[in-house]
N, C-alpha and C positions, 0 to 999 in steps of 0.2 A: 522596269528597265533591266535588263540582262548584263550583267558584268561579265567583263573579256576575259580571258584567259593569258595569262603573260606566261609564255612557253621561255625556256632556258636554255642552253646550251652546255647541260651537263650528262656527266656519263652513266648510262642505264647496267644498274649490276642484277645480273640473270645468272640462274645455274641450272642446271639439266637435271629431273628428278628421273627416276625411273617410272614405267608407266604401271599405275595401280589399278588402273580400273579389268575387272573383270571378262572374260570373253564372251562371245554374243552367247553361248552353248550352254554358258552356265547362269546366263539371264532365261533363258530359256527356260529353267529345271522347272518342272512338274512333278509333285510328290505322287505315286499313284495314289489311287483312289479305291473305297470297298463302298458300293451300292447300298444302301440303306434306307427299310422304309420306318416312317417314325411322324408319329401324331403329337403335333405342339399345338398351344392354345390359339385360337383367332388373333385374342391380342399381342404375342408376341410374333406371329407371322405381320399383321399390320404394323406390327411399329418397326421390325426389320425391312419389309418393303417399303414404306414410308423414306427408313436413313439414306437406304438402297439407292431411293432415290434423290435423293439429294445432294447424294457422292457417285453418281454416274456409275453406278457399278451393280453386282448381280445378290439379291439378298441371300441368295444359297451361299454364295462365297463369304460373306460378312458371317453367317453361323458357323459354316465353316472352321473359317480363320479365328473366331472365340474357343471355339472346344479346342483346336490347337494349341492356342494361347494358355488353356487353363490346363491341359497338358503337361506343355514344354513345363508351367510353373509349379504342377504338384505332383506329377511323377518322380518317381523314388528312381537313384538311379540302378542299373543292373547288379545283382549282388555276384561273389566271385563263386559263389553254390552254384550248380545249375539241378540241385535236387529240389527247389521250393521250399522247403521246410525252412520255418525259421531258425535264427540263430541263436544263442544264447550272448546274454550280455556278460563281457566276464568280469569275474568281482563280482557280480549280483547276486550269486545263489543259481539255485536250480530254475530260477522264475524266467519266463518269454520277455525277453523288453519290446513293448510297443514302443511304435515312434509314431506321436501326433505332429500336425503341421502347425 
């Protein structure tokens, strides 16, 4: 049995937020893209077409969006050199400081 709903006669407090959501243009963005040819194993192309399909979506784009992901997380950001050379750590001595992750 469905129970009724006992509606009130009291006053509804609203306020106006401004609008947050983004524009269609930038729903849109596309990162370009660089062509690349490259040889992976049988079994991980099966198991990416396999998720591929299972989430209605394109298995290129699932690898894709992994290396991106593993990117955005272990890229080092820009240094203020733009000679390459690395830097010295200061207080250390004359020695190169690595940095591991």
């Amino acid at each position: 049995m469905k129970t009724k709903i006992k509606y009130t006669n009291e006053p509804i407090e609203a306020k106006v937020i401004m609008d947050f959501l983004p524009p269609p243009e930038e729903l849109a963005f596309r990162e370009e893209g660089v062509k690349v040819t490259i040889a992976l194993s049988k079994k991980s192309i099966e198991f990416f077409k396999s998720e591929a399909s299972k989430h209605h979506t394109q298995y290129q784009r699932m690898i894709r969006k992994l290396i991106d992901t593993y990117v955005d997380t272990y890229a080092e950001p820009p240094t203020r050199r733009s000679s390459g050379t690395p830097q010295k750590e200061k207080g250390k001595g004359s020695g190169l400081a690595i940095k591991h992750p």
